[in-house]
Structure formats: C-alpha cells, structure tokens
C-alpha positions, 0 to 999 in steps of 0.5 A: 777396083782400079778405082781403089788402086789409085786411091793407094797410090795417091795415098802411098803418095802423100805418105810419102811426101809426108814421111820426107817432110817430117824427117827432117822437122822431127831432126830439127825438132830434137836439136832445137829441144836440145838446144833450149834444154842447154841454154835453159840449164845455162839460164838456171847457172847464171841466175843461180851465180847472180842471185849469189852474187846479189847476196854479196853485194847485200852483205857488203852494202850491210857491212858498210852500214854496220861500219859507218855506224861504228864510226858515227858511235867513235867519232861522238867518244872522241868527240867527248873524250877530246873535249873532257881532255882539252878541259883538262889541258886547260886547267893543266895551263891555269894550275902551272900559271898558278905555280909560275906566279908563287905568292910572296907571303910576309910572314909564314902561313900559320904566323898569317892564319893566327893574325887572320883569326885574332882579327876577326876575333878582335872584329867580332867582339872588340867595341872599335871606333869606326876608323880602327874597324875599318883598318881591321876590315883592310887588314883581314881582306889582305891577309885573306887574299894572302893565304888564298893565293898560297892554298891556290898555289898549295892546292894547284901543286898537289892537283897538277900531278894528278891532272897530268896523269888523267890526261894521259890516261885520255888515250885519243890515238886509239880512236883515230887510228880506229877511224883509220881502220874503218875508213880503209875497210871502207875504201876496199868494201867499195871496191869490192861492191865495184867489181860484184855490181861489174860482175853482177851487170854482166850476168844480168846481161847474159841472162837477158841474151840467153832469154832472148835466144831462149825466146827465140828458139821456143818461137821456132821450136813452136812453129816446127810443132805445130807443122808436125802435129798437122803431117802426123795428123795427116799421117794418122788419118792416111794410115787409119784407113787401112786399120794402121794404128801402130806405127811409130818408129816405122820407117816408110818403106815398112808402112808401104807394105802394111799399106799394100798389104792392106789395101789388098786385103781392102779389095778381098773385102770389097769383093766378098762384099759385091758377092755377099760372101761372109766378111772377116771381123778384120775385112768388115774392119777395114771396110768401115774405116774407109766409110765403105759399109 
C-alpha cells in the first residue's frame, strides 16, 4: 500500500499546484468580466448617444432641405411678383409721359367729334371730286389723331392712379426679408450640423477604442478560460478518483482531507479485496474509479 501512498501524495501534490494556479486565474477572470461588462454597458451608451445623434443630424440635414426648397418656391414669386411690378412701373413712366406731353386741341373735344362724324359723313355719302376727297381724308386723320391723343391722355389720367395703387399693393420686401430669414436659419442649421458631426466624430471614435479594448480584453478573458477549463479539467479527474464529485467552493485544505479520508478508505478497500473479505457499495466504488476492479 506504500505504493498507493505516493500516488496521494502525488496527487495532493498537483491538487495543489492546481488550487494555486487557479487562484489567481479565476480573480483574474472575475475582474476581467467585470471589465468587459462595463466597457460593454459603456459601448451600449455610446452607440445609444451617436445613433441620437445621427438622428440630429438626419433631421437638421432634412430641415435644411425643406428650407432650400421654400427659398426655391420664394425666389420663382419674387421673381414673377418683380417683373408683373416692373411691367408695371413701366407703364406708370409711359402714363405720366402721356400726362407731361397733354394734347393742344383746337377746338374743344365734342366741337371736334361732331367735325370728325360730319366728315365722315360728307366722305361717305357726298359725290367728291378727288381733290375735295383728298382733303377730307387729311382732315378726318388729323381731327383722329387729335382726339386720339386727348382719349390717351383722358384714359392715362383715370388709369394712373389706379396703376400707382397695384404697384404698391406688390409688396417685394416680404420676400426679401423672407430670404433673409431662411438664409440666416440656414447659416445656424450649419452650424449646428458642425458641431453633431464634431460630436458624432468623436463618439464613432470612442467607440472604435472601446471595441478595440473590448477586443482586447475578450482575447485575454478567452486564453484565462481556456487554461482554467484544462486545471479544472484536471482537478476533475484527480478528485474522481477518490469519488469526489462536489467540490465547488471548497478550499484545498478541505479537499485534502476528503482526499485523505479518501484515500484511507481506498487502502480499507484494497485490503478486503486481497483478503476476499465483502466490500461496501462506497469501497467497491472507490476501487472502479481508480480502475482497480
């Protein structure tokens, strides 16, 4: 039974080296989960902070749009609006040439109508010779020339008031300043899309950081998992020897004496076996885990 000794000490042995080894990997390994579970709740703010801020941008980007177009639409009306004003400041300057150059009638304007209709009359029923028609012709085109010039000058002195009065009611400042409005609003949604894409920069590269150190930390947290799975692995097949199957949360100096104990119940089993002697369900137990029967 020496032989079996040896073996438990052997075994307490690299139990031991085990338990010290693992130590400090699971502390290790708590602080780095730890650590990730932060830098991961730290990762969900940021995202969660850029993708409100993308949304900004989104929105202003939109509402400049929505501006640039309402300019568009007020620069065609005041386009139009000023050019149905120029039309008409242009015929405010032909009406007052009209009234600055008033006609000099010879004879008053009805004295001048009855003439006109008497000599178209005359030239309309009269057998003229060709020279006496001739004269009526000349005289009819200046007495229509005549009262021509007095209805332009009568029709430009009862229109120009009413001309005056529409081209005030053209009211172009409210388009200009409404220009001035958009391109001020414009000039600060600018602004504003500065600042949310600085901002939004530097959260894309916060993030990118923390992922980095994310990536670093998983890299490390894997490697300290995979060297405990092989010690707890091992630890597993040391204490299943000895029947141990529940030993989570013990300490080594715990797991030492169930080893002992263990190991002296092994040496019980091993005697009554060279004796034939009838072995316990917990003795024959112990004997097949250690591939002894």
């Amino acid at each position: 039974m020496s032989k079996e000794t040896v073996n438990v000490e052997e075994i307490l042995k690299e139990l031991q080296i085990t338990y010290e080894r693992l130590e400090p990997l699971e502390n290790e390994y708590r602080r780095l989960r730890d650590t990730l579970k932060q830098l991961r709740s730290e990762r969900r703010k940021i995202i969660a902070e850029l993708n409100s801020k993308i949304d900004e941008i989104v929105q202003n980007v939109n509402k400049q749009k929505r501006l640039r177009q309402e300019m568009r639409i007020i620069r065609e009306e005041y386009r139009v609006v000023r050019e149905e004003r120029q039309k008409l400041i242009n015929r405010l300057r032909e009406l007052k040439s009209i009234l600055r150059n008033r006609p000099r009638l010879p004879k008053p304007p009805e004295k001048l109508r009855q003439e006109l209709e008497r000599l178209e009359e005359m030239y309309e029923t009269s057998n003229l010779s060709v020279r006496r028609e001739r004269k009526i012709v000349e005289q009819i085109k200046e007495l229509s020339a005549y009262l021509k010039a007095y209805e332009d000058y009568v029709n430009a002195k009862n229109e120009i008031d009413e001309v005056r009065k529409k081209i005030e009611e053209y009211d172009l400042s409210k388009y200009r300043e409404r220009i001035e409005e958009i391109k001020k609003e414009l000039d600060s949604l600018k602004e504003e899309e500065k600042i949310l894409k600085e901002h939004a920069s530097k959260l894309q590269k916060a993030k990118n950081e923390i992922d980095e150190e994310i990536s670093k930390y998983s890299r490390k947290l894997d490697e300290i998992s995979k060297e405990m799975r092989y010690l707890q692995e091992r630890k597993r097949e040391h204490l299943g020897k000895f029947g141990i199957k529940k030993y989570h949360g013990l300490r080594f100096e715990q797991v030492r004496k169930i080893v002992l104990s263990r190991s002296e119940l092994l040496e019980r089993a091993m005697k009554k076996l060279e004796k034939g002697e009838r072995l316990t369900f917990e003795e024959f137990s112990v004997l097949v885990e250690n591939g002894l029967i």
